[in-house]
Structures are given as structure tokens and as C-alpha cells.
N, C-alpha and C positions, 0 to 999 in steps of 0.2 A: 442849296443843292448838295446832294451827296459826295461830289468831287472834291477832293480834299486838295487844297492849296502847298504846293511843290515848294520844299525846302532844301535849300541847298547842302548839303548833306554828306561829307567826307567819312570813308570809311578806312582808316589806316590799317593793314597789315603788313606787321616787318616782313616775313616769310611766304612767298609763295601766296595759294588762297585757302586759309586757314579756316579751322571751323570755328575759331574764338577768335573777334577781330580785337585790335589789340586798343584801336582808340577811334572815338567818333565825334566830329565839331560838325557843326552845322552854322554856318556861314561865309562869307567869302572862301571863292574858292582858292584864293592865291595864298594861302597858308599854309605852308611849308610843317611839317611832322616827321621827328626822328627819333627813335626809341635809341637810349644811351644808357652809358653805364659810369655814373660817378662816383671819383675817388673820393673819397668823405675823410679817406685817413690823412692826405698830405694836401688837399686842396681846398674843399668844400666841409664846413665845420656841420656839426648837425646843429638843426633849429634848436635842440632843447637839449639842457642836459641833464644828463641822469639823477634821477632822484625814487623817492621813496615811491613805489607802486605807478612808477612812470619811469619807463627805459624802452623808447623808441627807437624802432631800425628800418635804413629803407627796405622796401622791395625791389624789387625791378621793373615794376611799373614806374619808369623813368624817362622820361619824355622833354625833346627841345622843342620847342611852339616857335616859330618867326613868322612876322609880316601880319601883326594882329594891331592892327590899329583901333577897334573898339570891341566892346564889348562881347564876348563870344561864347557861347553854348560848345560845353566839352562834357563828353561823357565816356568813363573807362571801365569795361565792361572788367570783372574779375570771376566770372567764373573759370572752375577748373584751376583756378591760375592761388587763389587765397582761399583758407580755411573759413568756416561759418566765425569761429572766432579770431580771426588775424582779418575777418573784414569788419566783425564788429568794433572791434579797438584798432580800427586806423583812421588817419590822419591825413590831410591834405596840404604838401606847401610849395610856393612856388620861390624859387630864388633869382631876385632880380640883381642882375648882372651888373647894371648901373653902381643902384645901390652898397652892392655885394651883402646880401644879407637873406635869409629866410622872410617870408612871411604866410600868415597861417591862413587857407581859402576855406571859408565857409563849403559844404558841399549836401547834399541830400544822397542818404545812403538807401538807395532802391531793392532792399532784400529780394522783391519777388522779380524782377529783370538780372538780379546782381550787378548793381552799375554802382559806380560813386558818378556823382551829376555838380555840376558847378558852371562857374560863369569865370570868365577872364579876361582883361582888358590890356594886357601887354605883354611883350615877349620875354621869355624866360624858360627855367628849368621848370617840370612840374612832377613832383615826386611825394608819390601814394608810401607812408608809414605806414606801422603796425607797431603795436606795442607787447612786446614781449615778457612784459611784466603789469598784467594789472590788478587788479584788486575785486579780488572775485566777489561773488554775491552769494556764494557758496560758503566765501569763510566765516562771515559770521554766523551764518546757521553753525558751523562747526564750534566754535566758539560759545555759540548759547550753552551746549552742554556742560557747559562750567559754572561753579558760584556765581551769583549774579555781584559780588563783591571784589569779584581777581579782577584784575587790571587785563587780563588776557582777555573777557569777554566784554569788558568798557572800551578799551583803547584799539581802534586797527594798527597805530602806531607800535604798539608794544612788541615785544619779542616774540612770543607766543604764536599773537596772532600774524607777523611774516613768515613765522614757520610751518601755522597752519595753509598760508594762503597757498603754500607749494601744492597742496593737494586738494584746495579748491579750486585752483585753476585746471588741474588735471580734468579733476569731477566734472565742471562745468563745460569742460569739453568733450567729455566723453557723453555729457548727456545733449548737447546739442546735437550729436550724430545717433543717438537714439532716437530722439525729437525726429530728426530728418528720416531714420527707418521705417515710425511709426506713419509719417503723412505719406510714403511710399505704397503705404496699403490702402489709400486713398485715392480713386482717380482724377479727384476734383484737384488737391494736396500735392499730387506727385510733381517732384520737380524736374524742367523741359533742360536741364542745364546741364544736365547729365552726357558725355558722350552720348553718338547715337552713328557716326559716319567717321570714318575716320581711312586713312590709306597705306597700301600695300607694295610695297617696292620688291620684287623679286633681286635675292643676291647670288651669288656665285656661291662656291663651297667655303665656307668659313669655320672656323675654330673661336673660342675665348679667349683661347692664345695668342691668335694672331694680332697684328697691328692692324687696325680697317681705321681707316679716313674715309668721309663722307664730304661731298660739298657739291657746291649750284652755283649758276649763276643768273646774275639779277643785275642787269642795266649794266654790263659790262663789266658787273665785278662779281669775282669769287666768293660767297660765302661758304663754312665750316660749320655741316651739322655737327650740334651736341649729340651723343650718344650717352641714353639715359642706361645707368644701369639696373634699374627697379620700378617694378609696376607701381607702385606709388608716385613715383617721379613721375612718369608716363602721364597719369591722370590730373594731379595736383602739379603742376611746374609752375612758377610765376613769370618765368621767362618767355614760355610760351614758343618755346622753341625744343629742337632736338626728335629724337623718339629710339624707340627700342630694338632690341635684334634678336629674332629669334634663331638661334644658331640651328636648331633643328628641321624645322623646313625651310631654314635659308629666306628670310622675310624682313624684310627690315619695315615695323609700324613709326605710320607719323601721323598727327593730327593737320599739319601742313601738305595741299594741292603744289607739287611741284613739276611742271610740264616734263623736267629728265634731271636726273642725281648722277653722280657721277661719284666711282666711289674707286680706292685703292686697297689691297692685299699685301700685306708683308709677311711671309712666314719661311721657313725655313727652305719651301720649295723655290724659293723667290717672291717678283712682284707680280703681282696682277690687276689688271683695272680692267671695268667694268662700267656699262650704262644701265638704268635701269628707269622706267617709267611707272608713273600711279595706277592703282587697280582700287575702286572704292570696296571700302571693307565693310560691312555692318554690325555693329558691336551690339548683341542683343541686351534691352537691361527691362524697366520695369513696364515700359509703356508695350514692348511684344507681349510681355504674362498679361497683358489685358486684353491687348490684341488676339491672341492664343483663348483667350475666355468669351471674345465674343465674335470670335468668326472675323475679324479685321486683318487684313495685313500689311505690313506699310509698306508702301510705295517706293521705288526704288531711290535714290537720293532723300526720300523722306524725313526732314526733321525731327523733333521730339513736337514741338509746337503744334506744326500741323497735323502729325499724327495721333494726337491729342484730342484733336478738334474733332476729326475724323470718328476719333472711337465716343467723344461725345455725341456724335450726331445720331450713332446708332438709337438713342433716348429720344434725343432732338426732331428727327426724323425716321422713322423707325417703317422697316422695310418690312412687307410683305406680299400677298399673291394679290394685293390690286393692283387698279391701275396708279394709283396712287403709291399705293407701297413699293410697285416694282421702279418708278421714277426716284423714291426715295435713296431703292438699294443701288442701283444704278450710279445714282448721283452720288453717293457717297463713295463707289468704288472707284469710279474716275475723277472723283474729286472736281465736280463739278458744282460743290456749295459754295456760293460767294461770301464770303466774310472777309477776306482781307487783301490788302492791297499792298502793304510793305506794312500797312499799320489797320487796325479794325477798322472797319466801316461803322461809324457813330453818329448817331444824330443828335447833336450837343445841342439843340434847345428845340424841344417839346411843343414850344409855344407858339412855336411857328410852322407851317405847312414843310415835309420834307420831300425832294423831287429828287427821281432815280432817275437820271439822265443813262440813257441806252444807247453810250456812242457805238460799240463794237455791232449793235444790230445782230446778234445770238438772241435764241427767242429767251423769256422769261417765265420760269412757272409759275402764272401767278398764285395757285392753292399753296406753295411752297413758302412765298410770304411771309418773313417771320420778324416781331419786334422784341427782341430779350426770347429771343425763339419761342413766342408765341403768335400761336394763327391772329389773325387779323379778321375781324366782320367786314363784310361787303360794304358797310355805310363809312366805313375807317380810312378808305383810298379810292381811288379811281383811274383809267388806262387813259394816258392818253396819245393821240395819233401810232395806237394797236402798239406799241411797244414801250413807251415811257411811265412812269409809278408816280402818280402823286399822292402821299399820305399824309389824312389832316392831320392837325392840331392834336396831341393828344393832353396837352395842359397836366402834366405830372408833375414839373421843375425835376427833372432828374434828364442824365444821359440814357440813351438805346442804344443798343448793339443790332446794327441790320443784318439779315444772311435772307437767301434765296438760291434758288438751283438757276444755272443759267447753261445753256448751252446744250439743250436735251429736248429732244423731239421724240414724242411716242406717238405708233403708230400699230393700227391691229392689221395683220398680216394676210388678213380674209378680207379685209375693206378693198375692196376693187375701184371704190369711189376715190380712195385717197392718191391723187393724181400724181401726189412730191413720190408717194411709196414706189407705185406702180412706174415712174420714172426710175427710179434707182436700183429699180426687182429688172425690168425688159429694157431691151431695144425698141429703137424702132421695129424693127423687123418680127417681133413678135420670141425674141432669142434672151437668154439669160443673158445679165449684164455679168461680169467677175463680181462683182458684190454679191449679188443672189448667189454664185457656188459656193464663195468664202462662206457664206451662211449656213450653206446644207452641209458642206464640207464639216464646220465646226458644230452644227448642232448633234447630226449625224455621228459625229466622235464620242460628245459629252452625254447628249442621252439619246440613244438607240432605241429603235423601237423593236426590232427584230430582232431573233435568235440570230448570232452571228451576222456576216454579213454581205447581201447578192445584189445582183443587177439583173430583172427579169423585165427586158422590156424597157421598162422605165425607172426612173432613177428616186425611190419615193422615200422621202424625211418628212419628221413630227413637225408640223404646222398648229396643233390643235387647234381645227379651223371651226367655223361656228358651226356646222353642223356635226362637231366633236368627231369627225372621224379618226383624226389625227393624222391624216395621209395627203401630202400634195407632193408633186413634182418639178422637175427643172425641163420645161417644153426644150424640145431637140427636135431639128429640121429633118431628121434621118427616121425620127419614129414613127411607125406606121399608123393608117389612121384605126385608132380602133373600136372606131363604133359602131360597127358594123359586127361587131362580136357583143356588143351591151346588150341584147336579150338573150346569146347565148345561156343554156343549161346544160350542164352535163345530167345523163339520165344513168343512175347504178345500174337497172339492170335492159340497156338499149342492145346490148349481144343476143339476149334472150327473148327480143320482140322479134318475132315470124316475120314480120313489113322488113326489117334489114335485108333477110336472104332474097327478097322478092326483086 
């Protein structure tokens, strides 16, 4: 079945609700998570010591785990928070307390989610390195350009070449964030990890001069926002905490959902304090210039992810004046294509029949249908009891990614046979339900049929009804009847027929 099996699934954020969460286990759920900050100078030794093209530091991805009795699924998201290269050359250790000592945790480094992933079987510290000194891939190409007999271009060891390496490491980093400009022109490429939401706290009048304190509270204690002073900080923190102040329209940004801040004023006029609550921001970056190119717009709390998907589908399902196409456009504006749940909908073995269980009872389109979003032949699946999907076997040995439109009903506006329409168009009584005026109301606004706009009699909006007239109306109990006028003609010259004066 398509139902994907519930895992128990902690989402740790120190701050408020954040759009970077800060740590995620999946397992019992009585596992206590505290992000911390250890003294390594008078307490806690580092794992390794310094040496030649290895000079590791922590980050502040620093984390206490209690109450893990076996083995446990941890995963620590780092985007935003580490560079493309301060996450390639880090490190993972955890220090057991027992013990007292480091040791070093195998981990899977997940470039395309940005996570470091590991497993863990006991309680301790656990603390994400980075190595601040490594040994680039860049120095030797630098290097080659010398004799093939100097010791400069034999030995990494040599002088030469740690003096080069200062400026392969630069290099090497300067071209992974070209690397990352280049896939940005990409919409397959472009990366979802990027800001995309982020919030607005209104401030009172402030200066740079002045003294501002920021803080919250959380479970009955006071925390102290950091106050970053540069957009770089802003983007890239590994703290994951803090945000910036715009002193000009009085704004103070955070990447942290905080229900109310509470902040203080020191300046020569005195003190001042102040409250202030979240306003969601939208920070436009590469997925709108896509958006903007193909007519899509994102959705109001819209991730990068899902707005991704969205302008994929423009391909995937691709909208026009049928009746197909117009379910398409539809469904992609209310996002109404099903692909994910918290996680893809997959059909991870081929080789066996897969069943789309229709608990919610939303109807399904079945032309919508799609396997690696491609249509499906009639001989591929079949309905059963009018709302469930069973599709065979497709025997490929590979996984599928399922999507379909769920939740959309079409119907033509002229069909008087269609009993759900004509329930939701009338009354009993033969009277416009508020659905039906919302309708003429909005159509009426968007496309207009008339020069300007009147009320003669009846109330007439575009229906484009099947006999194209493009005219119907909202029946009203007060209208007179007028059919007793339907053969009327007006005659141009009826003044000038002799029969009138008679």
C-alpha cells in the first residue's frame, strides 16, 4: 500500500519555530535534546591535535543527547548555518562522559538535503567539526606549474607547497560558490535551501547608537536575542540564532517564529520598552525568477521545496483551454497535486501490485495519474469500489515517484443535468445560493463582458454557455416575467405607418 509507515520523529528547535531546524532523531520519544556551548579551552580537550593540513574547530552544532538507551537515528541539518566547504571538511564526535574522552562517529554527508546523518547508541556530547586547514585539491594543480624535479611540486609536505595551499584553499572555495551560481540557472539544479520565509518584528524608533536588548521567553525562561550586525551573518550563522535591525524602517529580521519579543531602548532620551509580534516576510531569491518566467506564484508560507515542485509541474502537467488542461492549471494553483506527505510518495518495489488507499474520500483524477510523471495505459491500473487505485506490476527493479491531482471536481456550467452543480448554483426555491453571486460577482470583475458596467433588468455575467452566447443570469424573485416580450421587435420606421394614427 502506498501508506507509508509512522516514524517516530523529533524535530528539535532551540528558538521559537524556526525555518532551519536545528536537530532531528527518530526514535523514542523520551529523548531529551539540548544545544550547548562547550568550553574546549579549560574543560573539554579537542579530539585531535593540530597538525600539518589538519587543524580542526568546533562549530556550534553542539548538542547534549540523554536517555538513549540503543541505538538511534540523528540527523543535523546544516544548511544556512556552514559553508559548501566548512561542511565538506567536517567531522563528527561525540564525547562520552563516562569515559571522558572523544570519539570519532562514522556519519553520511547528505549534500543534496545538507544534513550530516549518523546513528548513536549512548548518551553524550555531540559536536559537528570543521577543519579549517585542509589540503586543497587545488594546490597541486598550482604546484604542477613548476619543474617536475623541485620538491615544491613532489612533496605536499614541503614549504612551497603550504604556502601555495593558502591560496588553494581560497580558490577552491571561491569556485564551489561559482559551482553553486552556475546550478542556480538551472531549475532541475537550483538549490531549495536557500532562504525563502523569514519574519518581521516591528520596532519602536531606534538609533545604532543606542543600547537595544532583545529577549523571549520559553518555558518560563528569559532568553537574549543575538543581534547580528551583517547580512552575511544574517544568512550564514551556525548558531542559528539572532537576526538583524533595520534601523531605518524600524524592523528587526529573524529567521526564528517567535509568538512576542520583547525588547529594551537605552539612549540619551532614557529607557524604553517595547512588544512586538511576527509578520511573515518573503525574501524573493531564484525560485520567484522562475516563477516570474512561467506565470507561477508562490503560495503564501510557501517553501522553496514545494514551490519547486509547483513550477515543475507547469512541464509535468501542463495547463491549457481543455478540460484537461484547465484541471491541470487549477490544480497546480491550489496545489492540489499529491506528491508528498512529509516525505515523497514512492512505490519502492515494482514487482508488486501498488494500492492507493483513498482514506480522505476527495475525488481522484484518474487522467492525472502519473508514475515518474508519466501517464499510465488503461491496462496499467484499475478503480476500485469508484475511489481506490490499484496499479500492477510494473517489473522495472527501480523505485517510482507517485503524484495525482486529488481534491477537484469539474464541472460545465451549462450541464443542467449535473445535479452536485445545480445543488450548489440554487436553492430549493429556485433562488441563487451565495456561491452562485461569489461567482458572477468574481467573474464579472475579472472578465467583463460589457463596456463598463449596468444592471438592466437582469443581472447578466459570461457563462460561455454551449450555445456560445456567453450570457446567463442570477434568477431573482422580484424579476418580472419576460416572456411575454420574447417576440417583441422594434420596427425603425413604426411613427411613419398611417395604422398607428388610426
Amino acid at each position: 500500500m502506498l501508506d507509508m509507515p509512522d516514524l517516530d520523529e523529533q524535530k528539535y528547535v532551540r528558538v521559537g519555530e524556526s525555518t532551519d531546524t536545528d536537530l532531528i532523531i527518530k526514535g523514542p520519544q523520551n529523548i531529551i535534546v539540548n544545544q550547548v556551548v562547550l568550553d574546549f579551552e579549560e574543560t573539554y580537550i579537542f579530539p585531535k591535535e593540530p597538525s600539518l593540513y589538519q587543524s580542526e574547530e568546533p562549530t556550534n552544532l553542539q548538542f547534549h543527547l540523554e536517555n538513549i538507551n540503543e541505538k538511534t537515528s540523528v540527523t543535523i541539518p546544516y544548511r544556512n548555518r556552514l559553508t559548501h566547504t566548512e561542511a565538506k571538511y567536517a567531522s563528527l564526535y561525540q564525547y562520552d562522559i563516562e569515559l571522558n574522552k572523544w570519539e570519532t562517529i562514522d556519519f553520511f554527508h547528505n549534500q543534496e538535503e545538507k544534513t550530516f546523518e549518523c546513528e548513536v547508541a549512548k548518551d553524550g556530547y555531540l559536536v559537528v567539526f570543521t577543519n579549517t586547514y585542509w589540503y586543497s585539491t587545488i594546490t597541486q594543480k598550482l604546484a604542477d606549474e613548476y619543474p617536475q624535479w623541485t620538491r615544491i611540486r613532489k612533496y605536499k609536505e614541503s614549504i612551497g607547497q603550504q604556502f601555495l595551499n593558502f591560496y588553494g584553499m581560497n580558490f577552491e572555495e571561491v569556485e564551489s560558490w561559482l559551482n553553486w551560481i552556475d546550478d542556480q540557472k538551472h531549475l532541475t539544479k537550483t538549490d531549495v535551501h536557500v532562504l525563502d520565509w523569514v519574519y518581521v518584528y516591528p520596532l519602536i524608533e531606534v538609533k545604532q547608537n543606542d543600547i537595544i536588548q532583545l529577549f523571549y521567553q520559553k518555558e518560563s525562561q528569559t532568553h537574549i536575542i543575538p543581534i547580528i550586525e551583517d547580512i552575511k551573518g544574517f544568512f550564514n550563522n551556525d548558531t542559528n540564532q539572532g537576526g538583524m535591525i533595520d534601523y531605518e524602517d524600524r524592523r528587526f529580521y529573524s529567521k526564528s517564529m517567535i509568538d512576542e519579543i520583547r525588547g529594551i531602548v537605552r539612549n540619551e532620551n532614557g529607557i524604553k520598552e517595547f512588544k512586538s509580534n511576527p509578520i511573515p516576510y518573503h525574501i524573493w531569491n531564484t525560485f520567484d525568477e522562475f516563477g516570474l518566467l512561467l506565470n507561477v506564484k508562490r503560495l503564501h508560507l510557501e517553501n522553496n521545496k514545494d514551490f519547486k515542485e509547483r513550477l515543475l509541474d507547469v512541464f509535468r502537467y501542463p495547463a491549457n483551454s481543455s478540460k484537461t488542461g484547465i484541471g491541470h492549471g487549477i490544480a497546480r494553483e491550489l496545489n492540489l497535486i499529491k506528491r508528498t506527505n512529509g516525505k515523497e510518495l514512492l512505490w519502492e518495489n515494482d514487482q508488486k501490485s501498488l494500492l492507493i488507499h483513498n482514506r480522505s474520500g476527495l475525488p481522484i483524477d484518474i487522467d492525472s495519474l502519473r508514475v515518474d510523471y508519466q501517464p499510465l495505459s488503461d491496462d496499467q491500473y484499475e478503480i476500485l469500489n469508484n475511489k481506490h487505485i490499484l496499479i500492477h506490476p510494473l517489473r522495472r527493479y527501480q523505485k517510482h515517484i507517485i503524484s495525482f491531482i486529488y481534491g477537484l471536481d469539474k464541472h460545465e456550467l451549462h450541464n443542467k443535468n449535473d445535479i452536485n452543480l445545480q445543488k450548489m448554483m440554487y436553492q430549493e426555491n429556485g433562488q441563487a445560493t451565495g456561491k452562485l453571486i461569489e461567482w458572477v460577482s468574481y467573474i464579472n470583475t475579472v472578465a467583463p463582458i460589457m463596456w463598463n458596467r449596468f444592471k438592466w433588468d437582469e443581472g447578466y455575467w459570461d457563462t460561455v454557455s454551449k450555445e456560445l452566447s456567453g450570457l446567463g443570469y442570477i434568477p431573482n424573485m422580484w424579476d418580472s416575467d419576460m416572456s411575454v416580450w420574447k417576440d417583441y421587435k422594434f420596427l425603425i420606421n413604426r411613427w411613419e405607418d398611417g395604422q398607428i394614427w388610426k
